[in-house]
C-alpha positions in Angstrom: -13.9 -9.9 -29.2 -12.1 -12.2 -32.1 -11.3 -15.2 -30.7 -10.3 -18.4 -33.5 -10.4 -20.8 -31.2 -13.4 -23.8 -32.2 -16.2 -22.8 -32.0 -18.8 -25.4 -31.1 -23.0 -24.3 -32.2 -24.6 -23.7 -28.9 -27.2 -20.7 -28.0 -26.5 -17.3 -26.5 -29.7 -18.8 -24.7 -28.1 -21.8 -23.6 -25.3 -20.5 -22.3 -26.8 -18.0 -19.8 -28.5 -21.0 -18.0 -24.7 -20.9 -16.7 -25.8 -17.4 -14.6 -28.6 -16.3 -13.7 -30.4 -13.6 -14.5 -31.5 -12.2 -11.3 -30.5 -12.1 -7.6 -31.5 -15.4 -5.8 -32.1 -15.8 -2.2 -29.1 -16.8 -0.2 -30.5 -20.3 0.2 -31.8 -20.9 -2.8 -29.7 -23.9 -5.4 -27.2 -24.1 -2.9 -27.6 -28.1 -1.6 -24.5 -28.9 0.8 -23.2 -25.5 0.9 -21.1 -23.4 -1.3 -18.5 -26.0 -1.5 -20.3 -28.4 -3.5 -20.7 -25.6 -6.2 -18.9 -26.2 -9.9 -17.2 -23.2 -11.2 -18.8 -21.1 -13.5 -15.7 -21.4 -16.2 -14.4 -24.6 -15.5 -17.2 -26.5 -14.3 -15.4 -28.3 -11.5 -16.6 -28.2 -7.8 -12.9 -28.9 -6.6 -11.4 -26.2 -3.6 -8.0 -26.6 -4.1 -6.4 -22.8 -3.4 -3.1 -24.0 -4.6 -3.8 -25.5 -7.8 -7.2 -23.6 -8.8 -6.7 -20.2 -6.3 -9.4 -19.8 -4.0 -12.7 -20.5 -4.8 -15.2 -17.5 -4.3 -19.1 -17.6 -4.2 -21.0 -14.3 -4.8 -24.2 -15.3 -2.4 -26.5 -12.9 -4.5 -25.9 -14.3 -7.8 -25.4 -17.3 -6.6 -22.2 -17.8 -9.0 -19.3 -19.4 -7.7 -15.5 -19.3 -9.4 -12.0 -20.1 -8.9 -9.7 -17.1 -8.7 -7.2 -18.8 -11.1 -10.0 -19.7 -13.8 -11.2 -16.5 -14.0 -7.8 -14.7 -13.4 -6.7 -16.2 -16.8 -10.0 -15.8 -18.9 -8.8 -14.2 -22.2 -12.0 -12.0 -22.6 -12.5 -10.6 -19.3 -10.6 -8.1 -17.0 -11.4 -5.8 -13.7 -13.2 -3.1 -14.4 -14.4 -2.6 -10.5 -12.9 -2.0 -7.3 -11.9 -4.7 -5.2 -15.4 -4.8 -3.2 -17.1 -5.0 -6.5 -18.7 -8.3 -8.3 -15.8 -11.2 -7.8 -12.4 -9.8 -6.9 -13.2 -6.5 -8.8 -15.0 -8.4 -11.9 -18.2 -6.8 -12.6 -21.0 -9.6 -12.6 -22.2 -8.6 -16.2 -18.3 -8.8 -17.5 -18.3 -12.4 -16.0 -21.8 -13.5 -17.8 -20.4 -12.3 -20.9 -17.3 -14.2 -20.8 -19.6 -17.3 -19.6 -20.9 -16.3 -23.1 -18.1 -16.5 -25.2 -16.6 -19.5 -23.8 -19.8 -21.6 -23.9 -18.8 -21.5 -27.8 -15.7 -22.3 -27.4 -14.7 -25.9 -27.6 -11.6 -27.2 -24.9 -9.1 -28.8 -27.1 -7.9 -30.9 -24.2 -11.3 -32.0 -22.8 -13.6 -31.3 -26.0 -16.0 -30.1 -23.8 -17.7 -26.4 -23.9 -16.9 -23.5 -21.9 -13.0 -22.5 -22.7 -12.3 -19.0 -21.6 -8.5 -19.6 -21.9 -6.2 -19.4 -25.1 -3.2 -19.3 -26.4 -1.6 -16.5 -27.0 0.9 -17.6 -29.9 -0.1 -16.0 -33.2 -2.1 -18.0 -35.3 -2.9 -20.5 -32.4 -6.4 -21.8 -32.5 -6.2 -23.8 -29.2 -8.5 -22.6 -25.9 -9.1 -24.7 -22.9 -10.3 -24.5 -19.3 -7.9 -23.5 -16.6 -7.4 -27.5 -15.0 -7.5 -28.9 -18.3 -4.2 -26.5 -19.3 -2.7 -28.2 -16.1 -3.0 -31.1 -16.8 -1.5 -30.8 -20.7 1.5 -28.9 -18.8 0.0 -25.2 -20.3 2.4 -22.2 -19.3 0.2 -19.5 -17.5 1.5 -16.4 -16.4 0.5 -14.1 -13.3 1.6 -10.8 -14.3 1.1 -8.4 -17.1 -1.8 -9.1 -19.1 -1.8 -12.6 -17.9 -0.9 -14.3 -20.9 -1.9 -18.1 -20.9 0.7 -20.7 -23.7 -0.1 -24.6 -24.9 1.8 -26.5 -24.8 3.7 -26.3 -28.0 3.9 -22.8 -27.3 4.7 -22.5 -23.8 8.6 -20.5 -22.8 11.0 -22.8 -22.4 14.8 -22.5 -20.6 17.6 -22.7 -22.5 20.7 -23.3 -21.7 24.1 -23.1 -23.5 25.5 -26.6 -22.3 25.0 -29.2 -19.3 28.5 -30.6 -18.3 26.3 -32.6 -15.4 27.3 -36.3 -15.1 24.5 -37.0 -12.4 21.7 -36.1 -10.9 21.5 -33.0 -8.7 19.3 -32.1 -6.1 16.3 -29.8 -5.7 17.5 -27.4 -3.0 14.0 -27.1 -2.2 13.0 -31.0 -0.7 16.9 -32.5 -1.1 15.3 -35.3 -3.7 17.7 -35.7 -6.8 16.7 -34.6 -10.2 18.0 -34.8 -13.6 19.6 -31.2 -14.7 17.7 -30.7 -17.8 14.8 -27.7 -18.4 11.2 -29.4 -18.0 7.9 -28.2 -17.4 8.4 -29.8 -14.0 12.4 -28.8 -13.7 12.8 -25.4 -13.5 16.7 -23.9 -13.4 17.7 -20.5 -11.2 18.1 -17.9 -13.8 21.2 -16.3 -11.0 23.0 -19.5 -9.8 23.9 -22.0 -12.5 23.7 -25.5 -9.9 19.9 -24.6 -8.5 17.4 -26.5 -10.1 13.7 -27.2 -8.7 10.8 -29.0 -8.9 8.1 -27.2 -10.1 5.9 -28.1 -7.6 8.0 -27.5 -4.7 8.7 -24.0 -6.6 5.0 -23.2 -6.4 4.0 -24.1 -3.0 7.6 -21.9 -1.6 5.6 -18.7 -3.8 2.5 -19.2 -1.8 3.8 -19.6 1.3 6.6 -17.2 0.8 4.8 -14.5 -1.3 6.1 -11.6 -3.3 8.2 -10.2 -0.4 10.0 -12.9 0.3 10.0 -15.5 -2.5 13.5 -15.3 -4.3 16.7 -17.9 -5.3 17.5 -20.4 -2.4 21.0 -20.3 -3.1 22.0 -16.5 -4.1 19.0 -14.6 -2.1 18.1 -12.9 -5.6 14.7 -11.7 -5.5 14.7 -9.5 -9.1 15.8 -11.7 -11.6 14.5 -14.7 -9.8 10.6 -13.2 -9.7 10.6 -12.4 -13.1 11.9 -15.7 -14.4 9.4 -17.8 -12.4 6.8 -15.5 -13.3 7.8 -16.3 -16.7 7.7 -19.8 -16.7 4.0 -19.8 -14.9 5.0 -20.0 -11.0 2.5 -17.9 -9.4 3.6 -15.3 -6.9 0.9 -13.9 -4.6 0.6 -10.6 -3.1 0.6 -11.5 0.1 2.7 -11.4 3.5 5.0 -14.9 3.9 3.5 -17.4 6.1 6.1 -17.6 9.1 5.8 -13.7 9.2 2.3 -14.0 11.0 4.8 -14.1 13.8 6.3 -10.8 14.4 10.2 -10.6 13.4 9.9 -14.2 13.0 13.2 -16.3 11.0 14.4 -12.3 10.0 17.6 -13.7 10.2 18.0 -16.2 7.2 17.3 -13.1 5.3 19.9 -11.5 6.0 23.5 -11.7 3.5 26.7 -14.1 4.3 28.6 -10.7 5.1 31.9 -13.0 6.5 35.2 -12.9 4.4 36.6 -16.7 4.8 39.5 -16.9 2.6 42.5 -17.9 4.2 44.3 -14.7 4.3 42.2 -11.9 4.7 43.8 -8.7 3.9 41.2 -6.0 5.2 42.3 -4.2 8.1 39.2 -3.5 10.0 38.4 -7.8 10.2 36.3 -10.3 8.3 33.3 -9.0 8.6 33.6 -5.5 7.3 31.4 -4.7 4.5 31.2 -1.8 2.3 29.2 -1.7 -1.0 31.0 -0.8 -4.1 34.5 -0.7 -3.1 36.9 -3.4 -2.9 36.0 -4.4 0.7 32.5 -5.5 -0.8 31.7 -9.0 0.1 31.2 -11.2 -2.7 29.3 -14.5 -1.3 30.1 -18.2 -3.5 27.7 -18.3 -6.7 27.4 -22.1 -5.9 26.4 -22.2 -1.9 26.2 -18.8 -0.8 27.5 -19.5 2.2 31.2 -19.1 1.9 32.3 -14.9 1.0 35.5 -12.7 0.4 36.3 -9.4 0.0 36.8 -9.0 -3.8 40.4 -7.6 -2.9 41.3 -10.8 -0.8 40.6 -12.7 -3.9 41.9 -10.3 -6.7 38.6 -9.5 -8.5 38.2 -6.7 -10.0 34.3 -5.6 -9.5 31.4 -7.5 -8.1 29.8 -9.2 -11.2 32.6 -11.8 -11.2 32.1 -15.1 -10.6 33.8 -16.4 -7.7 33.4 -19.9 -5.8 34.7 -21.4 -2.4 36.9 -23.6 -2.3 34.7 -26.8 -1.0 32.3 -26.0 -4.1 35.5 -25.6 -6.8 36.8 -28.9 -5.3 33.3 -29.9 -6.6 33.4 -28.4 -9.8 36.8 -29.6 -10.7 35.5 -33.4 -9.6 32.6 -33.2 -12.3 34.7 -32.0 -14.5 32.7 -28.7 -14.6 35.8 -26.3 -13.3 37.0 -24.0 -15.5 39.3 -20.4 -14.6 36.4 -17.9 -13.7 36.3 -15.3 -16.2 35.3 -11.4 -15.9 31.5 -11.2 -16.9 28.4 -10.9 -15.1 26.2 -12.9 -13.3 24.7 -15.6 -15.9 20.8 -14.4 -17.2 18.4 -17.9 -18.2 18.6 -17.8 -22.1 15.2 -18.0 -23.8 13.8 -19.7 -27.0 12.2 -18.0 -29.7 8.8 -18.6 -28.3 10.1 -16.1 -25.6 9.2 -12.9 -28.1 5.7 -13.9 -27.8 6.3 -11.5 -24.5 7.1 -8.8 -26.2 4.2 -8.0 -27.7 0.3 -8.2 -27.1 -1.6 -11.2 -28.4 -4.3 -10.8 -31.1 -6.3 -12.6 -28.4 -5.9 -9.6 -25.8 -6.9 -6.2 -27.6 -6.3 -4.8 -24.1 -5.0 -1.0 -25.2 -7.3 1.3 -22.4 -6.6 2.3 -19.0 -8.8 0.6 -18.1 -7.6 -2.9 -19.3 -4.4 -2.7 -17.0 -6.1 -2.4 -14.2 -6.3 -6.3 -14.2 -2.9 -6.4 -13.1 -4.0 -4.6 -9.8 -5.4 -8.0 -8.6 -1.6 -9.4 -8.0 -0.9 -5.9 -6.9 -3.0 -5.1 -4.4 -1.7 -2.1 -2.0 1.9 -3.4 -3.0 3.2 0.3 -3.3 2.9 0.9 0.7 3.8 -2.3 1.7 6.6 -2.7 -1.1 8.4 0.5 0.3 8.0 -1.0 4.0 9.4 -4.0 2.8 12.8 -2.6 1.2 13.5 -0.3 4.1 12.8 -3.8 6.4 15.3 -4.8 4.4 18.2 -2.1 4.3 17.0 -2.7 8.1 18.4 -6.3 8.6 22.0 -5.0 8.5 21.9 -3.2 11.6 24.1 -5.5 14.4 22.6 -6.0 17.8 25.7 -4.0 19.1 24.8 0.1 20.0 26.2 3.2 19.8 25.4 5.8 22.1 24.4 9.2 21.1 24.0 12.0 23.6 21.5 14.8 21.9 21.0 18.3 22.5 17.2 18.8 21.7 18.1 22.5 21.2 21.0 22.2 18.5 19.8 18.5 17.0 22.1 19.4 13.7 25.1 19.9 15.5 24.9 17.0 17.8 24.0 14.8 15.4 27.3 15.8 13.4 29.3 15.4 16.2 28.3 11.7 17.1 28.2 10.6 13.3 31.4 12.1 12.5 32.6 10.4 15.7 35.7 7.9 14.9 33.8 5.5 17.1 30.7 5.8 15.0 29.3 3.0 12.7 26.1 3.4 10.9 25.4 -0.4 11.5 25.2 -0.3 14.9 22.0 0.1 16.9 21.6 3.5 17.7 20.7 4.6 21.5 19.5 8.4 22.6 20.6 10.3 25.7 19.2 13.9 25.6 21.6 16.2 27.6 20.8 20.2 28.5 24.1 22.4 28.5 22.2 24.6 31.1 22.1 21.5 33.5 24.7 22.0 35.4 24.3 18.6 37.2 24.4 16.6 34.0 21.4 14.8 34.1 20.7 12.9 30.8 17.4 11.6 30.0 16.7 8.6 27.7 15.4 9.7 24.5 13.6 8.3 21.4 15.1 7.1 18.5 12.7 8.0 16.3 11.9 11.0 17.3 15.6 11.9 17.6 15.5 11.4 13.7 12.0 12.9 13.0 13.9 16.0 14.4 16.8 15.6 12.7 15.0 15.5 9.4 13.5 18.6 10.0 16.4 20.6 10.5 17.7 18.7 7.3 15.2 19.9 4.9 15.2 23.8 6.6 18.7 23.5 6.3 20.6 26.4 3.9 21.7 23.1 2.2 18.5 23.0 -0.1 16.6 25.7 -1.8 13.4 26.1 -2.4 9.4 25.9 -0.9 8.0 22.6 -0.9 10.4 21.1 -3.5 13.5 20.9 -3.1 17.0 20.9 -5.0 20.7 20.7 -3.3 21.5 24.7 -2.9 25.6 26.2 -3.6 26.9 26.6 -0.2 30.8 27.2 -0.2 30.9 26.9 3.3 28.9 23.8 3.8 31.1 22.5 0.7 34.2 23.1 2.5 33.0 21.8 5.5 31.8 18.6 3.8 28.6 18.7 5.3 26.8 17.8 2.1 28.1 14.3 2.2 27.3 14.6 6.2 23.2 15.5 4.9 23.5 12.6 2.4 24.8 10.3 5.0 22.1 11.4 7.9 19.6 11.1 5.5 21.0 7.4 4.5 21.6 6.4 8.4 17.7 7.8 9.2 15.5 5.6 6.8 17.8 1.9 7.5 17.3 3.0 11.0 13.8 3.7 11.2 13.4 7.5 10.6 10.9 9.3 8.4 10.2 9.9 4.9 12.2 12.5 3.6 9.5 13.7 1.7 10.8 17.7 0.2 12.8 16.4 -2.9 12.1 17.9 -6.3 11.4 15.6 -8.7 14.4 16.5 -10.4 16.9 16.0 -7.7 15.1 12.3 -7.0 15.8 11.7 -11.4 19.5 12.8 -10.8 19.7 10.5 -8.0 18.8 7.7 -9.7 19.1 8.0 -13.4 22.1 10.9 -13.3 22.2 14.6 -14.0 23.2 14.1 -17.7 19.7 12.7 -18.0 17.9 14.9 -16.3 15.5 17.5 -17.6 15.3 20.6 -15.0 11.9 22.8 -14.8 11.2 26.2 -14.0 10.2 25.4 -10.9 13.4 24.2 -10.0 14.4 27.3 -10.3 14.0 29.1 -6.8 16.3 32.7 -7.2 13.8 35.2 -8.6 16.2 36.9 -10.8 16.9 34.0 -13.1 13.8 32.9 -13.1 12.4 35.9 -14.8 15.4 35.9 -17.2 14.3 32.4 -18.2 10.6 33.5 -18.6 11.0 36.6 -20.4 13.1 34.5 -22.8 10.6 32.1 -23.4 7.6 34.6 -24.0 10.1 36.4 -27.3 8.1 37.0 -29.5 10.4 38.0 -32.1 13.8 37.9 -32.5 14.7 41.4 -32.3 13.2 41.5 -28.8 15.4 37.7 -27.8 18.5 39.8 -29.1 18.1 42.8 -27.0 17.4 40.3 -23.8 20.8 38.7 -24.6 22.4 41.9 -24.7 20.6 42.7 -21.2 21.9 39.8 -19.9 25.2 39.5 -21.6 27.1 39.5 -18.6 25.3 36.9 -16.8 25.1 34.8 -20.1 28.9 34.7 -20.5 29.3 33.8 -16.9 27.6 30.6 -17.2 28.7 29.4 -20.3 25.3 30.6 -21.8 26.0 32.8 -24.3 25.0 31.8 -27.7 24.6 33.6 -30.8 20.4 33.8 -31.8 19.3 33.7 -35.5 15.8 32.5 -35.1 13.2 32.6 -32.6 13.5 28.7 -32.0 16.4 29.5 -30.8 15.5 31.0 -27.6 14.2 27.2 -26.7 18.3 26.0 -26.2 19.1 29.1 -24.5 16.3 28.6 -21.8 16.9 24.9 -21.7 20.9 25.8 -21.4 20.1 28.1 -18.1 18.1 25.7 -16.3 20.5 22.9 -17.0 23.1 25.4 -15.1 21.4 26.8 -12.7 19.8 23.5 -11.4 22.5 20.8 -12.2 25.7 22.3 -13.4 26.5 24.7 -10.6 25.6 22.6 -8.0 27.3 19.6 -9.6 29.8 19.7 -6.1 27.5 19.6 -3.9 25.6 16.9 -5.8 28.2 14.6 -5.7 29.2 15.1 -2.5 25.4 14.1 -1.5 25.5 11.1 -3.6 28.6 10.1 -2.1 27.1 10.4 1.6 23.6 8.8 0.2 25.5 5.6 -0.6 25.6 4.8 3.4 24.4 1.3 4.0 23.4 0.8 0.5 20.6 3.1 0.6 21.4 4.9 -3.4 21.9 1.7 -4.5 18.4 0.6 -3.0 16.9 3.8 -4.8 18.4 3.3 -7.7 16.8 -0.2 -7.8 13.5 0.3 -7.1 13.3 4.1 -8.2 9.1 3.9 -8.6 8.7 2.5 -4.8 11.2 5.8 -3.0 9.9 7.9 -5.2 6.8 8.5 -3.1 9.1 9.3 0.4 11.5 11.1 -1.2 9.0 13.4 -3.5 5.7 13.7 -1.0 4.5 14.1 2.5 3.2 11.0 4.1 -1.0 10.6 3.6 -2.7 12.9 6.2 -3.4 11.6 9.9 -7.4 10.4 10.6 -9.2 9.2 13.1 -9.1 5.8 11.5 -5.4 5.7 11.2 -4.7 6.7 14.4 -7.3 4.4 16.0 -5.5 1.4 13.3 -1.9 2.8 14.7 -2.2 2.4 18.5 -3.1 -1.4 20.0 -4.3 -1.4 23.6 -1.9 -2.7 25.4 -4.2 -4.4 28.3 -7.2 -5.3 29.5 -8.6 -1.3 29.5 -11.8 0.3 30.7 -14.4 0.5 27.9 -15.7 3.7 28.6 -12.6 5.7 28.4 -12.0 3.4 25.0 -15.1 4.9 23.9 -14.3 8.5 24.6 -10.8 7.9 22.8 -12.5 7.1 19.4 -14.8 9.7 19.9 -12.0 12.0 20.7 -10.3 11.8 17.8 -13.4 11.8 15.7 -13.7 15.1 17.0 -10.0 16.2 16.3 -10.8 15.1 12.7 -13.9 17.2 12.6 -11.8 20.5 13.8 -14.1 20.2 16.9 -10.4 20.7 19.2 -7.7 23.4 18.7 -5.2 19.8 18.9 -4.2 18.1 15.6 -4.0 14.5 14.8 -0.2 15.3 14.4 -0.4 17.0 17.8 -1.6 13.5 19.6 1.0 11.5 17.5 3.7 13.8 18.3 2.8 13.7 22.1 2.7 10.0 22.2 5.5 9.1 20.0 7.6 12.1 19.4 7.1 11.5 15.5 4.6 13.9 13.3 4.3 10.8 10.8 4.2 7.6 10.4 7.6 5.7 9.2 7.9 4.0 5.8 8.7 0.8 8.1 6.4 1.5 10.8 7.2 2.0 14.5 9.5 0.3 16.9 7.7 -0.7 19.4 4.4 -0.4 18.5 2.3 2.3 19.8 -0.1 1.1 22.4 -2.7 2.6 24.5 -3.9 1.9 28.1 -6.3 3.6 30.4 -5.3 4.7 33.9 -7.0 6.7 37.2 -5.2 9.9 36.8 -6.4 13.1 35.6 -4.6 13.8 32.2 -2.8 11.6 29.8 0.9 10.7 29.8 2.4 10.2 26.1 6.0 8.4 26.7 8.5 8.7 23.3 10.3 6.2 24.2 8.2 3.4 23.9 5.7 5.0 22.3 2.7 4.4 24.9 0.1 6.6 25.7 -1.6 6.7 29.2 -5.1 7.8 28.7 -7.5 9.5 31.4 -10.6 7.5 33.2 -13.2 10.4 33.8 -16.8 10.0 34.2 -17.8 12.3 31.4 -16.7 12.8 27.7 -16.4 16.7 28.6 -13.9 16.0 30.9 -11.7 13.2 28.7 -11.8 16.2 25.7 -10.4 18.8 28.2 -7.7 17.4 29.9 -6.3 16.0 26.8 -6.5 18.8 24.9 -5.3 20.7 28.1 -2.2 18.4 28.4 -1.2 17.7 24.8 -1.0 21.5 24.0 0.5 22.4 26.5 3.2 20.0 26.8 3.8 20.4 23.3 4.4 24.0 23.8 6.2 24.0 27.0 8.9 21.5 24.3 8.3 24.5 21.3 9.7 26.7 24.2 12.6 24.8 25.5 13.8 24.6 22.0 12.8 28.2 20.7 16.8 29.8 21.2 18.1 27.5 18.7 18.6 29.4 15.9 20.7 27.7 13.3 23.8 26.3 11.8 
């Protein structure tokens, strides 16, 4: 790898004295423990997590590293899984860039054995990781984790500073001066939030990438990718006060309260709804003052607006000014910030391979990113419920009537009363939330509302149009994953794209085509071979053609190519462009399509596949036992659904799920309450829905455990199949 940073004349020789060459014994070298050992890059035995990352010893190499110093090494990247080497860097990638920085010379320290370097063009400087701290060095944990000197680190710009005096951090309270350092940072989404750096940096750790975003504003996008910018690290990792279950969930909810003095909504203060003029819009100064943009005149969301304690403010510095109609203000960056935009000379990084770096910040961020946003569209929910009383044998219809209810709000807690027509005594039975909606999105994606096998697109219902029960789907399907429900799961991935990026951009396939017919127009189009053969097709189809808007006059073979392309756009998008929108409309409940259309990579997943298959592992992960429980029947669980893995029982891991939860998969956000297990003297097991428990068997012999639950699964399960067998549709 070229690298023109000094170079300083010491042996290939000398340098792997650094490593060495052959496993040691665990003992061996290691005087005072592993603590005492200098890293391999910096040569420093300091273990400070926060400033260094953790420091890691590999016991058979007896090699010991900080995460940061070799995180930022400009040679090196992970080539192994996680389990592999040091954080997923191979040992023989880690010699060799031992290698190349013993010839490198620090230009802080002047000592050998700088892995890092600048990434500015034409910058000759390297140094190791705590000598870049100390010389303020900009070092960035994301992409291909680009390291900046200090004469090329990013900077903040910004436009002008009306402050007088200080202001404070709005992390520790102590005053600052208002002006861009390496040790000031400014909010890139609320103009009056500056911050120490350091008090910036220890927030990220203890916050992590879930939960780390602006103080003031509750910004999480913008904010992350600004601090990431200017060298805060962000780890992948769950905050610190959530190692408490639902601890502190409420400071991260909105100010959803309209305070100006005259409020004109109808339906009180502290009704919300996104993208109309009832949105609340919360002060860009303290974010804790809000108004509905229609009691205070503004005319969409991405004008400014500030209470009237922090205007009083602003006009006392002599920083008020009439807010004006643009969007929320973006950190301008110096010219050292197009350094970003393209890959340093010092990090030929081009294969696959080399991104795979970046999975060390990642980690399993996908599952637990999606969990996270749903968490999220979760905190809205208010404490107060609504009641719905379910038919298990028409789910659709009940389910329409309670949402469509006048009483109905999606926001509120949702409670389930099963009820039986036949029962003439009108008993009602507590029910399951979650399973209530597992059911209900079922009969969603059977419904004559989509088309299609495995995949699938909105289908042209004119009765369902009329009836408006697209928007009803959209809005079930909107109310079911804020509240809890599964992943959806059966979208094409051209309905998802439509979704999020519109129909207009929006390539259809033919296997979003599911009528027969057309589809074999489409195909025999496409396999013309000449253009005599394309004409007579036309002709064939001339009718249909000029019906859709299709028909176009062919003078070349290439032609056929727009004609096909002009057929799927209609077929898929353009005749269903009514129901579509009515979908959309119903989607946007509780800010769920604006959610989507946010973070489009993380519901892609749900909305496109079926959750992971059920194993024994997850299962056993799933279910915690709830108290002290005899050992033996623990030990015939595990077993038990080892063997319903193996196919050695005619039940299913979805069977045993289903039985104790009333749910065939696992939620995006998990289950509420969390499913437990407990072992009881009674001859078969009891699954209960509603708080998702299962009562298992003590028996004196595995024989017996596998029989009577496979005995009472199956046939409760089909005793329910049964019950609800005379539904037929809607």
């Amino acid at each position: 790898m070229a690298c023109g940073a000094a170079r300083e004349g010491k042996s290939d020789a000398a340098a792997l004295e650094l490593l060495p060459s052959a496993p040691r014994t665990m003992n061996e070298n290691k005087p005072g423990g592993s603590q005492n050992l200098a890293c391999v890059f910096c040569r420093k035995n300091d273990d400070c997590p926060i400033k260094y990352g953790e420091k890691k010893t590999n016991e058979k190499w007896d090699l010991t590293v900080h995460y940061y110093c070799l995180l930022m090494s400009s040679g090196i990247w992970q080539r192994g899984k996680e389990e592999e080497g040091v954080y997923g860097f191979l040992i023989e990638d880690i010699r060799k860039e031992v290698t190349r920085a013993s010839k490198l010379k620090c230009s802080v320290c002047k000592k050998t054995g700088a892995s890092i370097g600048c990434v500015a063009p034409r910058c000759k400087r390297s140094y190791h990781f705590p000598c870049g701290l100390q010389k303020e060095c900009i070092f960035q944990f994301t992409g291909n984790f680009a390291s900046f000197c200090w004469n090329h680190r990013p900077v903040q710009i910004i436009t002008s500073n009306n402050y007088r005096d200080s202001l404070p951090c709005t992390i520790c309270l102590e005053f600052i001066a208002p002006t861009p350092t390496y040790s000031v940072l400014r909010s890139p989404c609320c103009k009056n939030a500056w911050f120490h750096r350091d008090c910036l940096q220890v927030q990220a750790i203890n916050a992590g990438v879930f939960f780390f975003r602006c103080t003031v504003c509750n910004n999480s996008d913008i904010f992350q990718k600004e601090m990431l910018r200017m060298g805060i690290h962000i780890p992948e990792k769950d905050a610190s006060w959530e190692l408490e279950e639902n601890a502190y969930q409420d400071l991260l909810q909105h100010y959803e309260h309209c305070d100006v003095r005259r409020c004109r909504c109808k339906e009180g203060r502290d009704y919300n709804v996104p993208d109309s003029k009832w949105e609340i819009k919360r002060c860009q100064c303290c974010g804790s003052s809000g108004t509905h943009l229609a009691c205070s005149s503004l005319q969409s969301w991405e004008q400014n607006w500030e209470c009237l304690e922090c205007r009083s403010i602003l006009y006392n510095s002599g920083d008020f000014q009439k807010p004006k109609k643009h969007t929320l203000p973006n950190t301008n960056v110096g010219i050292t910030d197009c350094l970003l935009e393209e890959s340093s000379p010092k990090l030929p990084r081009q294969s696959p391979g080399a991104q795979r770096k970046d999975l060390l910040r990642q980690g399993s961020k996908f599952k637990r990113d999606i969990s996270t946003l749903i968490i999220e569209l979760g905190f809205q929910i208010k404490k107060k419920a609504k009641r719905l009383y379910i038919n298990k044998a028409n789910i659709w219809n009940s389910a329409l009537d309670g949402f469509r209810n006048q009483n109905f709000n999606p926001s509120y807690s949702i409670e389930v009363v099963y009820v039986n027509e036949n029962d003439h005594f009108g008993r009602e039975h507590p029910g399951s939330k979650q399973e209530f909606l597992c059911l209900l999105m079922q009969q969603l994606e059977n419904s004559p509302l989509f088309e299609g096998s495995l995949s699938k697109n909105l289908s042209l219902n004119s009765q369902a149009l009329k009836e408006n029960l697209y928007y009803e789907a959209g809005k079930m399907l909107a109310i079911s994953l804020v509240h809890g429900g599964p992943s959806p799961g059966f979208f094409s991935k051209t309905l998802f794209n439509c979704l999020v990026y519109g129909p207009e951009n929006t390539q259809p396939i033919l296997d979003d085509v599911s009528d027969f017919d057309v589809a074999q127009i489409i195909i025999r189009i496409n396999t013309a071979t000449n253009v005599a053969d394309l004409n007579s097709l036309v002709n064939e189809c001339y009718n249909y053609l000029e019906l859709i808007g299709c028909l176009r006059l062919i003078t070349s073979i290439s032609d056929k190519y727009m004609l096909a392309k002009d057929i799927l756009v209609y077929h898929v998008i353009k005749r269903v462009q009514a129901p579509f929108e009515s979908f959309k409309q119903g989607l946007k409940t509780l800010g769920v399509l604006e959610k989507i259309q946010t973070y489009p990579e993380a519901f892609f997943s749900i909305f496109c596949h079926k959750p992971e298959n059920l194993s024994a592992k997850i299962l056993s992960d799933l279910f915690t036992v709830r108290t002290l429980s005899d050992v033996q029947a623990l030990g015939f669980w595990n077993s038990y659904l080892q063997a319903v893995e193996d196919g050695k029982s005619t039940v299913t891991m979805e069977d045993i799920l289903i039985f104790a939860t009333g749910c065939n998969s696992i939620p995006p956000a998990g289950f509420k309450p969390t499913p437990s297990i407990e072992c009881l003297h009674m001859d078969f097991p009891v699954g209960n829905n509603c708080n998702n428990s299962l009562a298992l068997p003590i028996t004196s012999t595995y024989k017996e455990f596998q029989e009577n639950m496979d005995f009472a699964i199956k046939n409760t399960l089909r005793l329910e199949k049964e019950e609800n067998s005379h539904f037929i549709g809607h």
